[in-house]
C-alpha positions in Angstrom: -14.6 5.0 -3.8 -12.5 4.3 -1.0 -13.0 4.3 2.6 -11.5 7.8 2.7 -14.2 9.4 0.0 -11.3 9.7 -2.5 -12.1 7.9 -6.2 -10.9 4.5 -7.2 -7.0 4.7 -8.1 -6.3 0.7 -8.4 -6.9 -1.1 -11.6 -9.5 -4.6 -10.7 -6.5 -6.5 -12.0 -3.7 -5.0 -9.9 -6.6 -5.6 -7.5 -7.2 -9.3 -7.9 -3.3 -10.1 -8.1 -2.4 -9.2 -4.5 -4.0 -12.3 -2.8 -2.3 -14.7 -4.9 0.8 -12.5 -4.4 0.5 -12.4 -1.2 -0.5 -15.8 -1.0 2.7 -16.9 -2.8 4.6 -14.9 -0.3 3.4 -17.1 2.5 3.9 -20.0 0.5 0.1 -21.1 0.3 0.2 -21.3 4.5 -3.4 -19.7 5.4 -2.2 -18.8 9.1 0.9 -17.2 7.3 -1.5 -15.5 4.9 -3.4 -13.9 7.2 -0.7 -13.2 9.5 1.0 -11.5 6.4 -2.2 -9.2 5.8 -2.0 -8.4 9.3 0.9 -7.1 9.1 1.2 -5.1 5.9 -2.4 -3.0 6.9 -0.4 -2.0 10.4 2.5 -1.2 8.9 1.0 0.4 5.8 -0.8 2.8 8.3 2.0 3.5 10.7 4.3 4.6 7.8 1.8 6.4 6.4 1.3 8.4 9.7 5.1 8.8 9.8 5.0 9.9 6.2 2.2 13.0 7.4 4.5 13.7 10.0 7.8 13.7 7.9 6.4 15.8 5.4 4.7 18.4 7.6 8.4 18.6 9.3 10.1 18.7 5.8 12.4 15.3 7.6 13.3 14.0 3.9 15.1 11.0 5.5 11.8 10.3 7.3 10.1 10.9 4.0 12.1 8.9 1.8 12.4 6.0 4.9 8.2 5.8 4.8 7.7 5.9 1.2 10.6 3.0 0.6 8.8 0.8 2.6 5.1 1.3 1.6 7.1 0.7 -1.5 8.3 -2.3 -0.3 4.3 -3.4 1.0 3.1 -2.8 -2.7 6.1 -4.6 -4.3 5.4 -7.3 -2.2 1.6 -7.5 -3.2 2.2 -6.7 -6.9 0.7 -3.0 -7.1 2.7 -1.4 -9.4 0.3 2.0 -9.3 1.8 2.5 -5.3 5.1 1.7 -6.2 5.5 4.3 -9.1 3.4 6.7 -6.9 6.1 6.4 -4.3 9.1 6.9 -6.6 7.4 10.4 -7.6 7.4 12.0 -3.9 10.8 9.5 -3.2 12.5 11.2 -5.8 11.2 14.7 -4.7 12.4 14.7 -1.1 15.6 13.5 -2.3 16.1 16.8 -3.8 13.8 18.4 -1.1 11.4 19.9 -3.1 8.3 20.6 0.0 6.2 22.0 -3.0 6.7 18.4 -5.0 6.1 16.8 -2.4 3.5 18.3 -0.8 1.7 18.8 -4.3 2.2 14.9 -4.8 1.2 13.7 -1.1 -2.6 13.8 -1.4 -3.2 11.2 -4.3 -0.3 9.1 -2.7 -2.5 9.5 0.4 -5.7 8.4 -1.3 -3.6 5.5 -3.4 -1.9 4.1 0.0 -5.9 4.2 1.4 -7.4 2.4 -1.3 -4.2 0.5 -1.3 -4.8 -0.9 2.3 -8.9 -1.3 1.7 -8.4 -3.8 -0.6 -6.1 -5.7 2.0 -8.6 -5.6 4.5 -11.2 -7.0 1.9 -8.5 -10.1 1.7 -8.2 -10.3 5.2 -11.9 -10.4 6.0 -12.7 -12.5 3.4 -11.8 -16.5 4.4 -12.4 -17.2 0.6 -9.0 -15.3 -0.5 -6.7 -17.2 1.7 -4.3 -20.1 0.3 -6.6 -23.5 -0.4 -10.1 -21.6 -0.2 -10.1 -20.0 -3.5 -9.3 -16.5 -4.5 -12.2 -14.0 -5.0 -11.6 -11.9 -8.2 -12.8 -8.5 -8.2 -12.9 -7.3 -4.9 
């Protein structure tokens, strides 16, 4: 379950590849890392506010803008479920299809939560950082 009540989306491996993604990302540089982490969770949840907001005001652009770049957070962490997720709502307020979209928004919702869980899980866990070992199965 995630922290908002909604079932487990995530596969365990698309789970256990984001810290060495991520860590990747921040060339093995634990202050990076964490940094990194940091960053994605607020960003993750301040497009995801904007994406609410977009969609309750049918602003496709503003749709589209929040959805390419929690595309861009999962990309970057290897989470191919959020990405594809994202193309499915992308691709329906490109044609602005409210009923799509708003059909679609809830599981996104739920995916992007779980999504940002299991970076908090990294970030709170000093094992999962560059030179301290990666914990598998989070």
């Amino acid at each position: 379950m995630t922290s908002s009540g909604t079932p487990s989306v995530l596969t365990t491996e698309e789970c256990q590849a984001f810290g060495p993604a991520l860590a990747s990302a921040a060339r093995e540089d634990p202050t990076v890392y964490h940094l990194l982490l940091t960053r994605l969770i607020d960003a993750n949840h301040g497009d995801l506010t904007d994406l609410r907001r977009a969609a309750k005001l049918r602003d496709w652009a503003g749709v589209h803008r929040s959805i390419h770049r929690l595309k861009g957070s999962a990309a970057l962490a290897r989470c191919p479920t959020l990405v594809a997720a994202g193309k499915s709502i992308e691709s329906a307020a490109k044609y602005r299809k409210a009923a799509v979209v708003n059909a679609l928004l809830p599981r996104y919702v739920a995916i992007v939560t779980e999504f940002n869980d299991r970076l908090r899980d990294l970030r709170s866990n000093r094992r999962s950082a560059p030179g301290g070992g990666y914990v598998q199965g989070i």
